[in-house]
N, C-alpha and C positions, 0 to 999 in steps of 0.2 A: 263686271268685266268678263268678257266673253268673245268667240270666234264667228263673230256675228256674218263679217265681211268674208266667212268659208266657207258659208252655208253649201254649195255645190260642187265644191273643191273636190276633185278625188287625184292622189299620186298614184300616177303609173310607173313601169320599169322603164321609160325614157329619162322623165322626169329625174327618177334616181339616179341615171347613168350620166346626165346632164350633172349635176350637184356632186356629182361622186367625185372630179379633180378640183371643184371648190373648195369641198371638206377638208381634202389632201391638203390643198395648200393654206388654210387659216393653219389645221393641225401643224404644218411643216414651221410655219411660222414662228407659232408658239413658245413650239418645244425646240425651234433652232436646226433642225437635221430633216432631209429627206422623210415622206412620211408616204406608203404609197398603201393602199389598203387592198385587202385579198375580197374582203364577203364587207357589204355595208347594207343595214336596212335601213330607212326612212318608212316613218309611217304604216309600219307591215308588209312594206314591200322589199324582201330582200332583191339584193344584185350580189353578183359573186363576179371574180374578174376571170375574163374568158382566157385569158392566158395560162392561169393555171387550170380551168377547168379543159381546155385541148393539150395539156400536159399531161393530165391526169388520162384524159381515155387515150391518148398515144400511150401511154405505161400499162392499159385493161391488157391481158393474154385473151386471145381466140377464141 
């Protein structure tokens, strides 16, 4: 048993950011309560969520 059918499969950061409100919402399911994630990787490819990272360089000093 094997990943025969992925042979040329490669994830990109679309791909992640595409599946990143999927995840959210089995997660929110689950566990019953809003579920909204900051940083998610898939397959070595992280995604981090841009809202807090334009929060963060709004808060960098000059």
């Amino acid at each position: 048993m094997g990943f025969e059918g992925f042979e040329g499969f490669e994830m990109t950061e679309e791909k992640v950011r595409k599946l990143k409100p999927i995840v959210e919402k089995i997660l929110s399911r689950k566990h019953g309560r809003d579920i909204k994630l900051n940083n998610l990787t898939i397959c070595g490819v992280p995604l981090g969520d841009e809202s807090s990272n334009e929060e963060q360089q709004n808060h960098l000093p000059n």
